[in-house]
C-alpha positions as CSV (number, residue, x, y, z in Angstrom):
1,X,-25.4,17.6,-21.1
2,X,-24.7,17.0,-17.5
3,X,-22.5,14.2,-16.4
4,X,-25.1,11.6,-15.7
5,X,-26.6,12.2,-18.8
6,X,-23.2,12.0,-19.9
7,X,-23.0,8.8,-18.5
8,X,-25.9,6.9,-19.9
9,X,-24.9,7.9,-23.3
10,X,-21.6,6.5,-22.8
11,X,-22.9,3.3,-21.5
12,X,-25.7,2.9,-24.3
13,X,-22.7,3.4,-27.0
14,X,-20.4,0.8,-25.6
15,X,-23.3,-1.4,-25.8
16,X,-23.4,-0.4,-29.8
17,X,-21.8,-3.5,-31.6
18,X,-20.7,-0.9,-34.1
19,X,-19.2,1.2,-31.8
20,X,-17.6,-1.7,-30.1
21,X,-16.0,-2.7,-33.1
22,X,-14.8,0.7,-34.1
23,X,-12.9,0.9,-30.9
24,X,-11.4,-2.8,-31.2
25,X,-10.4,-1.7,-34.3
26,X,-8.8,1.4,-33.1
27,X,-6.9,-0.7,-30.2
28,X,-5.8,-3.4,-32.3
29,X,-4.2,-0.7,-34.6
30,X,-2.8,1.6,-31.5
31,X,-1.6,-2.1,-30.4
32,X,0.3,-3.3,-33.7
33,X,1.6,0.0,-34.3
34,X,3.5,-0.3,-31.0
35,X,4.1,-4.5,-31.0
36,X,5.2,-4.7,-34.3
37,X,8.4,-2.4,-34.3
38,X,9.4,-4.7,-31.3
39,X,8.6,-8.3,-32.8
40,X,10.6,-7.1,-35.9
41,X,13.4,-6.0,-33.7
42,X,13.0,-9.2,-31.8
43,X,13.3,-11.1,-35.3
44,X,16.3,-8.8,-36.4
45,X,17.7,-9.4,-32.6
46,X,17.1,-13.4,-33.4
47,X,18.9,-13.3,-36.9
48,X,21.5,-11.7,-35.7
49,X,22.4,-13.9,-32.9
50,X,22.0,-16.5,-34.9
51,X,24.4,-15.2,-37.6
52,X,26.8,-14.7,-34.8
53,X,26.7,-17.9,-33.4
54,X,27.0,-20.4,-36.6
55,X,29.6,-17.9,-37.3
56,X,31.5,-18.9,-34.0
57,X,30.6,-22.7,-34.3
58,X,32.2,-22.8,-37.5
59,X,35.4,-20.9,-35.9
60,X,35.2,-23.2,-33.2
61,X,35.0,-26.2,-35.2
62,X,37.7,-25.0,-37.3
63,X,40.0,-24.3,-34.3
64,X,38.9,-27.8,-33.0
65,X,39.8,-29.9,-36.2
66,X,43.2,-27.4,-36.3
67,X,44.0,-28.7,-32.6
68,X,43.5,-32.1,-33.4
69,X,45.6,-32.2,-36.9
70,X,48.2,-30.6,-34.0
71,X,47.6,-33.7,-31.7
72,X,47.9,-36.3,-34.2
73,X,50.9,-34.8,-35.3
74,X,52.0,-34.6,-31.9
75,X,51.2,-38.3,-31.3
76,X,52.7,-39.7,-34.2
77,X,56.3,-37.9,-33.3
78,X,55.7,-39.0,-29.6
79,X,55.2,-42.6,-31.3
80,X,58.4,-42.3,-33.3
81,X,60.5,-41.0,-30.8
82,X,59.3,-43.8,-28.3
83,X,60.7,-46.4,-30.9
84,X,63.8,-44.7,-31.6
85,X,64.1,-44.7,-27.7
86,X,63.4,-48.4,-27.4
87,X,65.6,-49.2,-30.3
88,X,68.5,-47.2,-28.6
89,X,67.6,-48.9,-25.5
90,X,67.5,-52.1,-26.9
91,X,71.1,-51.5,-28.7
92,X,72.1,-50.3,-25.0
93,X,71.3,-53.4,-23.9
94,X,72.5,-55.7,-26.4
95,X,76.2,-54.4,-25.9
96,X,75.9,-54.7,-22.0
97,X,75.1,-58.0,-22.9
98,X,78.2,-58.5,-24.8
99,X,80.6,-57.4,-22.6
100,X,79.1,-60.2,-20.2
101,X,79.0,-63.5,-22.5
102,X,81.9,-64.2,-20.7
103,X,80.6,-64.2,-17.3
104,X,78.3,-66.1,-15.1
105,X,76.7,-66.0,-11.5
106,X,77.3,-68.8,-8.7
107,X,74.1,-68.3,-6.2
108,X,73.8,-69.6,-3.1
109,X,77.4,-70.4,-1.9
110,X,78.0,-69.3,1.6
111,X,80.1,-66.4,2.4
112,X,83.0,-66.3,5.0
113,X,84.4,-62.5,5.6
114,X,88.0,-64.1,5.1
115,X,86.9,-66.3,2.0
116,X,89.3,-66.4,-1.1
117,X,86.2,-66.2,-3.3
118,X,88.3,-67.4,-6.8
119,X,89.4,-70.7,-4.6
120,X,86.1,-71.2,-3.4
121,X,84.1,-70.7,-6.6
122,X,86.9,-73.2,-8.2
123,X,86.7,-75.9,-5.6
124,X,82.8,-76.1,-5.5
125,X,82.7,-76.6,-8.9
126,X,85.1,-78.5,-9.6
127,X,83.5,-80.8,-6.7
128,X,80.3,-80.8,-7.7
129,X,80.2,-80.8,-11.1
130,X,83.0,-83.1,-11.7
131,X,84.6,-81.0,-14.7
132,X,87.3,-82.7,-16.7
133,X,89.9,-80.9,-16.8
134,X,88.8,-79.5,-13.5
135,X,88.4,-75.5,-13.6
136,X,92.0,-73.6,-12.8
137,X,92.5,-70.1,-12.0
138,X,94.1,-69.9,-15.3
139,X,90.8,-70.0,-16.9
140,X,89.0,-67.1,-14.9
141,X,89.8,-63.5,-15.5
142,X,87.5,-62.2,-12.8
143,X,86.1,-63.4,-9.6
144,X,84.3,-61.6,-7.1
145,X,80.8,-61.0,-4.9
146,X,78.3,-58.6,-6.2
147,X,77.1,-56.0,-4.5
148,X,77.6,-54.7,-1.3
149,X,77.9,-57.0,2.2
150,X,75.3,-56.5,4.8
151,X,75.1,-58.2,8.3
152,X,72.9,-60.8,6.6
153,X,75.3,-61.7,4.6
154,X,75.6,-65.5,6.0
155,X,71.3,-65.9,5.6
156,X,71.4,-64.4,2.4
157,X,74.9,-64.8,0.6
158,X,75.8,-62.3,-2.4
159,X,75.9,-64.0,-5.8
160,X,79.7,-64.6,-7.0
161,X,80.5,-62.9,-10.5
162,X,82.6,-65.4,-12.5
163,X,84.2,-63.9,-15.7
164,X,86.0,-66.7,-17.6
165,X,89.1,-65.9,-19.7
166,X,87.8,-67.4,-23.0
167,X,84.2,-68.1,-23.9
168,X,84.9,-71.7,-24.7
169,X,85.7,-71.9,-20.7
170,X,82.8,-70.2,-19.8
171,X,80.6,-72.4,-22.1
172,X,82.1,-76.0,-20.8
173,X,81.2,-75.2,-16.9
174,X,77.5,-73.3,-17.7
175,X,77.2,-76.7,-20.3
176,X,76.9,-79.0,-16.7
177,X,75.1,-76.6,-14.8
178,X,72.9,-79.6,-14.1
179,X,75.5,-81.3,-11.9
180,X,75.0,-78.8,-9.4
181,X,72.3,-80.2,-8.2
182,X,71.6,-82.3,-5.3
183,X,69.5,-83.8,-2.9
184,X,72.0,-84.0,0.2
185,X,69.6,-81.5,2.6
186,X,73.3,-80.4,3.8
187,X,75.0,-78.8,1.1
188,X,74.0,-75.5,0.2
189,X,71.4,-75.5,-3.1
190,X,73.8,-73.7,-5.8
191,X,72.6,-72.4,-8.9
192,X,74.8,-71.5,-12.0
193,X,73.5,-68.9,-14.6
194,X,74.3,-66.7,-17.4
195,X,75.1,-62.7,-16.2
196,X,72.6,-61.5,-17.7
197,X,71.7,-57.5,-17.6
198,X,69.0,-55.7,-15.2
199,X,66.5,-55.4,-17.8
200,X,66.8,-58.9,-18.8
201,X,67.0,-60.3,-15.9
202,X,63.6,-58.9,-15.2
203,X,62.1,-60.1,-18.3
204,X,63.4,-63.3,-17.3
205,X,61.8,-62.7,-14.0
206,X,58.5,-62.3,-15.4
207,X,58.6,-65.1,-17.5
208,X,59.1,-67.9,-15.1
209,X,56.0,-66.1,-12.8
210,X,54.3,-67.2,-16.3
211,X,55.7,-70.3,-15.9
212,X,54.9,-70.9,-12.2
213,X,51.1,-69.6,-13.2
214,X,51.0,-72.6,-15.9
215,X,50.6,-69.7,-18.6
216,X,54.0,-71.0,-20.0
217,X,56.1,-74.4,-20.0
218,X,59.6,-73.0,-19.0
219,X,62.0,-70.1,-19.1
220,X,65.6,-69.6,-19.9
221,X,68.4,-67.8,-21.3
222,X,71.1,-69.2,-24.0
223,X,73.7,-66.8,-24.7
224,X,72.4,-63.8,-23.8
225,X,68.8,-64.9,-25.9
226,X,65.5,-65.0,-23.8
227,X,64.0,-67.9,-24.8
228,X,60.6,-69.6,-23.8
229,X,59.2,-72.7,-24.4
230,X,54.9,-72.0,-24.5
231,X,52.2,-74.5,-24.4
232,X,52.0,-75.2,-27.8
233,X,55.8,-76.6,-27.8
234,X,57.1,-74.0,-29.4
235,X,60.3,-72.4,-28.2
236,X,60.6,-68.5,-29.2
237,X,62.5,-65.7,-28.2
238,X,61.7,-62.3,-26.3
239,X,62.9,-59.1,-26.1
240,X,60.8,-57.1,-24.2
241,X,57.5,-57.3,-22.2
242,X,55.3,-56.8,-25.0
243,X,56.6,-59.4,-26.3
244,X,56.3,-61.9,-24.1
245,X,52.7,-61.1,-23.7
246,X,52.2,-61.4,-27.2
247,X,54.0,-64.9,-27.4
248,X,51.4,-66.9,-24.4
């Protein structure tokens, strides 16, 4: 047989539905016997990545709610330490405060280079508030500026630090305080209050910015005590900011 012949043979079998189906047959086997090695390694391929990764999501989560037991732990000793802080702070505070309820600050009396400060303190008070027995330097153990003088010192005058012998002194001249005022446009405007320490002199601070705001009625200090009267009436005390927050 010669190659055409060849040829037309060839052609006239693959146009043989038998023949065609013989050689699907063969290629679909020649086919799966090479696919299906790979699409069961694929599968085995699939399971084990699979495997491998719920496997590390489960250490992950476990490592995650491990982190977060630390964290809370974390968070509640950061909590405990920030009261026992506060608490200390707070004690701190209220023995400051002690060593002061003797003590009060006259505000806004001029200053002189060459004053006698003690005389001057006396003698305003005494004049203005009309104290009976007057005031004496018997009665004062202490009496001085505060802080240090500047060159603005007659525009701004330092407050003058007043610590009374006895509280019972102390508590007749702060008791009419209120006689200090006046409306004579040529005497200095003096102001009489308790020594009160930093911090709650800032709390006091931000309470009457309450009160100018309307959000409270008034602000004060008795003894050492923050006190406010709210807009209900009702008069409470305050240690702290979160506190007096919590209280308009």
């Amino acid at each position: 047989m010669n190659a055409k012949e060849f040829s037309r043979a060839l052609l006239s079998a693959l146009k043989d539905d038998d023949v065609n189906h013989a050689l699907h047959r063969h290629s679909t086997d020649s086919m799966k016997s090479e696919i299906l090695p790979i699409m069961d390694a694929i599968a085995n391929l699939r399971k084990e990545i699979k495997a491998d990764f719920g496997e590390q999501m489960n250490n992950l989560r476990q490592t995650v709610a491990s982190l977060k037991d630390i964290i809370t732990k974390k968070d509640e000793t950061i909590a405990s330490l920030e009261k026992r802080v506060e608490a200390l702070e707070q004690s701190q505070d209220d023995l400051e405060q002690y060593s002061r309820r003797n003590s009060v600050r006259l505000s806004g009396l001029v200053e002189n280079k060459k004053e006698d400060t003690a005389a001057l303190a006396i003698d305003v008070l005494n004049d203005r508030m009309k104290l009976t027995p007057p005031l004496t330097i018997n009665e004062l153990d202490r009496v001085h500026r505060v802080g240090k003088p500047s060159a603005e010192t007659e525009a701004k005058p330092r407050a003058i630090l007043m610590k009374f012998s006895t509280y019972r002194s102390k508590q007749r001249v702060l008791s009419a305080k209120r006689h200090l005022y006046t409306e004579d446009d040529d005497l200095p405007k003096l102001f009489l209050n308790e020594d009160l320490t930093r911090r709650r002199s800032e709390l006091l601070w931000e309470a009457r910015k309450l009160k100018k705001d309307g959000r409270i009625q008034d602000a004060w200090s008795a003894n050492g005590t923050l006190l406010l009267k709210d807009n209900r009436n009702a008069v409470v005390t305050f240690k702290s900011l979160k506190e007096l927050n919590s209280k308009i």
